[in-house]
N, C-alpha and C positions, 0 to 999 in steps of 0.2 A: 504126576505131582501137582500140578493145575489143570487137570482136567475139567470141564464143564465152569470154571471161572473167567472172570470178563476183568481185564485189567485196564486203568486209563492213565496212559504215561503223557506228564507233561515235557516241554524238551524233547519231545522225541524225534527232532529228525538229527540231535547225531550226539556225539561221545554218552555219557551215561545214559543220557534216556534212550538210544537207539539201540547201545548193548542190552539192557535191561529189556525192552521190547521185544527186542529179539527173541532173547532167550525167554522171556514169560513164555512167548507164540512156540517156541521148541517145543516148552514144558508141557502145552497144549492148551494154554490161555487164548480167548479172542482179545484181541488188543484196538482200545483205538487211539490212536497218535495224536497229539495234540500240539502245536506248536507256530511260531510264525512266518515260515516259510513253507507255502505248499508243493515245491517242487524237491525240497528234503525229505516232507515227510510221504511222498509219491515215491520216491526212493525207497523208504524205508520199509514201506506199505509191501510194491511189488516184490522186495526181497522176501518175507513173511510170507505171501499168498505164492512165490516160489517152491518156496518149503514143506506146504504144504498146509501155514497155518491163514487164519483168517485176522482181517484188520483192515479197520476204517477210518479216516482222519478226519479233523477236526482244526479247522484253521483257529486259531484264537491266540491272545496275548493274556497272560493268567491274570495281570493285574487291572483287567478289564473284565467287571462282575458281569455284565450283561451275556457276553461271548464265553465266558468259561460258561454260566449257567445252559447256553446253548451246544455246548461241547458237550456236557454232561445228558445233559436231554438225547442228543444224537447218540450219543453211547447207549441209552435206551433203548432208544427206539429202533436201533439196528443190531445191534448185540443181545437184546434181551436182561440186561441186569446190571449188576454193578458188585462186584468184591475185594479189589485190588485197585487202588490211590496210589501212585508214585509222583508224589509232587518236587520234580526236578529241575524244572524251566530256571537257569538263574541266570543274571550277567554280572562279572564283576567291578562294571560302573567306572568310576573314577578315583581311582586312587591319587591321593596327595595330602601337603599338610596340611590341618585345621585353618589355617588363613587362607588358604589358597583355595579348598576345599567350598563349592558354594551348596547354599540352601538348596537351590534345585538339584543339582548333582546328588547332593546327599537323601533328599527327597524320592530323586529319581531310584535309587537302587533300592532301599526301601521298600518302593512300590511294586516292584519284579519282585526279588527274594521273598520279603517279608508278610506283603501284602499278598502279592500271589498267592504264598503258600495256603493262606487263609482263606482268599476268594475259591481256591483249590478243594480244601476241606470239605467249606462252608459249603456249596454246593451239589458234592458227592454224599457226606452225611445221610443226608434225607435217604438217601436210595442201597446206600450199602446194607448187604444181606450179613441177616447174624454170622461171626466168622470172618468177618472183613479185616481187610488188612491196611494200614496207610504206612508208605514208607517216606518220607521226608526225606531228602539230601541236600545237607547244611556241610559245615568242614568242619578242618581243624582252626580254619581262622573264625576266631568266636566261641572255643570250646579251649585248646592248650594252646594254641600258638599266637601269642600275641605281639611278638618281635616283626612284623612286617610293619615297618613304619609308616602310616598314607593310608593303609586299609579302614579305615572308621569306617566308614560307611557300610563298606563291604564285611566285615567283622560285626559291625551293632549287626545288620539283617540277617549274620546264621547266629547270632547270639540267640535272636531273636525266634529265628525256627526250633533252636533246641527249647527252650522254654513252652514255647507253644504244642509240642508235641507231649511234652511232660504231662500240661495243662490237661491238654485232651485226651490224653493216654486215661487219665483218673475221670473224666466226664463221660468217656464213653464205654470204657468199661463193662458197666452192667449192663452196656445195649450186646455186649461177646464180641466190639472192635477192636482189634490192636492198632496203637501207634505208636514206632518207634524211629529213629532218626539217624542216617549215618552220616560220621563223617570223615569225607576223605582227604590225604595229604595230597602231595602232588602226583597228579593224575595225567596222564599222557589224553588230554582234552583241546577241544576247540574253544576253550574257555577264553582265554588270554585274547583271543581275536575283538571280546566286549571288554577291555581293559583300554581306559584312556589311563596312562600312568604318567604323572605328572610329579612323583614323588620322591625324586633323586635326591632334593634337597633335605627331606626328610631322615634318609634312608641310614640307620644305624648300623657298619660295615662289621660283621660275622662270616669267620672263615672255618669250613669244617674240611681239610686236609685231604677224609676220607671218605666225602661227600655229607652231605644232609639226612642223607638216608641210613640206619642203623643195617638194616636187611638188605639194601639194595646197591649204596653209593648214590651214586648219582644216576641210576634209574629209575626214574617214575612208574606208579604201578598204572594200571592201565583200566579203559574203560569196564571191560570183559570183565575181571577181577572185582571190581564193584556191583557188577549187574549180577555174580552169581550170589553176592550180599542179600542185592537187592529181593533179587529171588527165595532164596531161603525164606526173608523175613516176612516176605507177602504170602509162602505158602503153608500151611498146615503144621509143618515140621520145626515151627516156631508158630505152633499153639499158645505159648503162655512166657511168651515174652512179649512185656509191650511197656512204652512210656523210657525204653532204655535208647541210649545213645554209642550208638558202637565205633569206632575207629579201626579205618583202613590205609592205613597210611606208614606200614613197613618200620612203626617206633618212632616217626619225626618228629612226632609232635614233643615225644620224650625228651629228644635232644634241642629243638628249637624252640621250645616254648621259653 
């Protein structure tokens, strides 16, 4: 299914970008890991070259244009090429309310999600071979759910990705790149560990009985679940989908938006 393709996951040493990784390298992608701890992604690296598949990492902070372009360059020059973009790296910042909420905090998340995404693209562009694929992951905050009170920040930057993916889904097109965007509800992630949440005061009190989740309850779906998303849309078998924004998130967004 990926055969002879070379995928470069941002976030990759754990929850979506590590499943996604993973499975590219099953599917038989060379993978290289990009992210900012290098003993995650040395983790994630030797489970992969376990398996049988191949992958090289890439220290870098996506919202840092110098080090992603040399993450990209590295992927080059040791993998041979470039087809498959999963721009995942996010954190979700500080949540709180507009008063409370400062300029740099606000600034700061921006600069990961938003900006990343784009120093992400911006980068790989140049090198992706006809057939390319980028997959973006944004959420439901910024697309249907906009009842989490305190999320500004964290909501304008996946607003922000869906847009941008839209954008360039129609700019690159006639080069035969796809770009599409998922996004997920709540995900069984190491996400919440970059959540400074300060927005109790904010926080408008919604009870759902039967849980949040239409499909699930109160189970979260899971890393796994997203990366075989993610997979589809980076290989072949989603030829001629591109610029769409898809939802994994079990109907929550349905009932919470």
């Amino acid at each position: 299914m990926m055969q002879g393709k070379v995928a470069l996951v941002t976030g990759a040493g754990s929850g979506i970008g590590q499943a996604s990784a993973r499975l590219l390298a099953e599917r038989g992608a060379k993978v290289a890991l990009v992210g900012r701890t290098q003993s995650e992604l040395d983790e994630v690296a030797e489970a992969i070259r376990a398996g049988g598949g191949e992958a090289i990492t890439a220290l870098a902070d996506v919202s840092d244009s110098e080090a992603m372009a040399a993450a990209v360059q590295t992927t080059l020059d040791h993998l041979g090429g470039l087809d498959v973009v999963v721009a995942n790296a996010g954190v979700n910042g500080t949540w709180a309310g507009i008063e409370k909420l400062t300029v740099e905090d606000f600034r700061s998340t921006l600069d990961i999600n938003l900006v990343g995404t784009f120093v992400t693209i911006k980068h790989a562009v140049p090198h992706l071979r006809r057939g390319g694929s980028v997959v973006v992951v944004s959420s439901v905050n910024g697309s249907r759910i906009f009842s989490n009170s305190g999320a500004s920040a964290y909501s304008a930057s996946k607003a922000g990705q869906i847009a941008l993916t839209k954008m360039l889904a129609v700019e690159l097109g006639p080069r035969g790149i796809r770009v599409n965007v998922i996004c997920p509800g709540a995900i069984d992630t190491e996400i919440d560990d970059n959540t400074d949440a300060e927005n109790q005061d904010v926080i408008i009190p919604v009870e759902f009985p039967d849980g949040p989740i239409p499909l699930t309850g109160n189970t979260p779906g899971s890393s796994q679940q997203v990366a075989d998303l993610v997979t589809f849309l980076a290989s072949d078998s989603a030829s001629h989908i591109s610029g769409t924004e898809v939802w994994i998130d079990g109907a929550q967004s349905l009932l919470q938006g």
